[in-house]
C-alpha positions, 0 to 999 in steps of 0.5 A, a space after each residue: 152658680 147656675 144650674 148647668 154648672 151644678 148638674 155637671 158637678 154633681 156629674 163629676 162627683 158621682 162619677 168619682 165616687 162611682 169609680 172609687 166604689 166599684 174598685 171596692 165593691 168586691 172586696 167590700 161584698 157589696 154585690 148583687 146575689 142574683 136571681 133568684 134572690 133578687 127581681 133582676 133581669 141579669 142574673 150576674 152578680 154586680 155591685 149595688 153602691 150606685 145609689 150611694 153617690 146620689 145620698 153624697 150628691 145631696 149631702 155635698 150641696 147640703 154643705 157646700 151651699 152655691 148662691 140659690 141653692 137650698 137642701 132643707 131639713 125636710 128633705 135631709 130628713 126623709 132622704 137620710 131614712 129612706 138611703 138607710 132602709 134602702 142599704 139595710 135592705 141591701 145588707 141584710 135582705 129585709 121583709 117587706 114590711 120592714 121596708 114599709 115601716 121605712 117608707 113611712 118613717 122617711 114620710 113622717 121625718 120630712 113632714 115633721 121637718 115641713 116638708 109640703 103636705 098634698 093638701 086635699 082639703 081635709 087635715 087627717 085625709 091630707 096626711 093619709 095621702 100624703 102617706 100613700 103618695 111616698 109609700 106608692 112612689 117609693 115602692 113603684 120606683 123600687 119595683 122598676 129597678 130590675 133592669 139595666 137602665 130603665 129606672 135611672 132613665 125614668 128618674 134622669 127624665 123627671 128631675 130634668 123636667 124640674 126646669 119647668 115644673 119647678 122653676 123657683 123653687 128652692 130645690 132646683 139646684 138639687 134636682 139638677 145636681 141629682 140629675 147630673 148623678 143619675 147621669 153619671 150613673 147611667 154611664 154604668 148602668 146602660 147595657 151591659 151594666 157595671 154596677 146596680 143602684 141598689 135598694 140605697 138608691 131606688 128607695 132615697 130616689 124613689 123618695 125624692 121623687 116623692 119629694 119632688 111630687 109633692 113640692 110639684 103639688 103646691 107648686 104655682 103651675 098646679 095651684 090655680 088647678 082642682 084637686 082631682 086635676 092635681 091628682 091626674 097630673 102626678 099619676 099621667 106624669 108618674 104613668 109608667 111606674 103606677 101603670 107597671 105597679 098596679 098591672 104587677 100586683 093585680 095579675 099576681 093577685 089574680 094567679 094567688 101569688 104574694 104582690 109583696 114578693 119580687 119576681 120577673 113579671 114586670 113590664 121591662 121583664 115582658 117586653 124582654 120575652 117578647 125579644 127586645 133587648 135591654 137597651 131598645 127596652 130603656 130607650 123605649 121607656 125613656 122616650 115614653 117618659 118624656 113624652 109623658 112630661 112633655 104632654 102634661 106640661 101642654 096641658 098645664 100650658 093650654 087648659 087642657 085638664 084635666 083631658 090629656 092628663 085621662 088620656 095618658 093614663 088610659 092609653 099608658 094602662 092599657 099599654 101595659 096591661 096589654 104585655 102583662 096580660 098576654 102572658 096569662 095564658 102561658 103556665 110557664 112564665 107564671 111560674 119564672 115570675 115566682 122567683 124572689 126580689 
């Protein structure tokens, strides 16, 4: 089946179990609480099951296996670690570092199971970056998700660029079934929402795009590459969530406050004060994405590494250095951002 043919099933099928979930969701309790329990920026209570049809996409390719199609163990693995952190966070509001423990459990089982290593050289220094580089991600997606739209636009643009990055790998039907569920997803996500991806979804997407970093690292357009150049193109390619993530935790630290507890200070939380809506905010997003893979794709394609990689990240940092910083000065913000997530 080619991989049109998969991402419409996949689609399909989260769209179903979408629908059948949120006929349940309120019967079943499976609802947001709101801030200031949580980091969103809709206060409403909604059902958090929309990750629940990603876990089922990959476990149904998984057995029904078309022609070219492979879920491999590794993946199952750490994708089945990371969905149940994810739900017991939902279910029972987790620590943080219950979380992280998680994380790195996810990490281990799909490097245990052969899962691609982000070799740099060094065996022990290899596994500590590969720890970091699932630990990072996860965490950097998870944090995004605070907003109608914008996490499931910023994964639905990078496993669609799978064409491309991963053109014979064996996931590629996967990451095509999976884009089709985001898709799906988003159809209920967009603003105004219908329901929220949930920790079970923002933690095993976050993992797969772990997965789908690290595969791209042993990947034949990055192996001719230095490691450095490798290391430039994930973050020019992932610049949107490692620019919020690092701009998040530095101005929390610089105002005393834990970066482990969530709150309304993210990039999407800014713009939106400075009076964009939801939608003009995913759509912006969105498109910076695309331009992100589609500039690294031409540096890969032209020679131009590790330069336009640089460029991306410097221009994209300080872009969103720039909203989080103008509100520094304004008490009052800082102290709507406190709420926990």
């Amino acid at each position: 089946m080619t991989t049109w043919g998969v991402a419409f099933v996949g689609f399909l099928s989260a769209w179903v179990w979408n629908e059948i979930f949120l006929r349940f969701a309120r019967r079943l309790g499976a609802l947001s609480q709101g801030i200031p329990n949580q980091r969103r920026w809709d206060s409403r209570r909604k059902p958090i099951i929309g990750g629940i049809a990603f876990f089922i996409a990959a476990l149904g390719l998984g057995a029904w296996r078309p022609a070219g199609a492979e879920v491999s163990h590794a993946f199952l693995a750490g994708g089945s670690i990371a969905f149940l952190t994810g739900l017991a966070d939902d279910a029972f509001v987790s620590l943080p570092h219950i979380k992280l423990l998680g994380q790195l459990a996810a990490a281990a089982a799909s490097l245990l199971f052969g899962g691609h290593l982000l070799e740099v050289g060094n065996t022990p220094l290899s596994l500590l970056f590969t720890f970091f580089w699932y630990v990072a991600v996860m965490n950097a997606f998870n944090m995004m998700d605070n907003m109608d739209g914008i996490s499931g636009t910023i994964a639905l643009v990078l496993l669609s660029s799978s064409f491309f990055w991963l053109s014979d790998s064996s996931h590629l039907l996967l990451y095509a079934a999976l884009s089709g569920g985001v898709l799906a997803f988003l159809y209920r996500n967009w603003h105004p929402s219908h329901l929220y991806m949930g920790d079970n979804g923002s933690q095993f997407l976050g993992f797969v795009l772990a997965y789908w970093g690290a595969e791209l690292w042993n990947s034949p357009p990055l192996m001719p590459i230095s490691v450095w150049e490798k290391i430039l193109l994930l973050i020019g390619l992932f610049a949107l969530l490692a620019g919020d993530t690092f701009w998040v935790i530095l101005v929390r630290l610089w105002e005393k406050r834990s970066p482990f507890n969530g709150g309304t200070d993210h990039l999407t939380h800014r713009l939106a004060r400075q009076g964009f809506s939801p939608t003009h905010i995913a759509i912006a997003l969105g498109l910076g994405q695309i331009l992100l893979v589609l500039a690294c794709a031409m540096a890969v394609l032209q020679g131009w590494l590790p330069w336009i990689p640089l460029l991306l990240i410097g221009v994209s940092g300080v872009a969103i250095g720039f909203f989080h910083l103008s509100e520094l000065k304004q008490p009052s913000l800082a102290k709507q951002a406190e709420v926990g997530g």
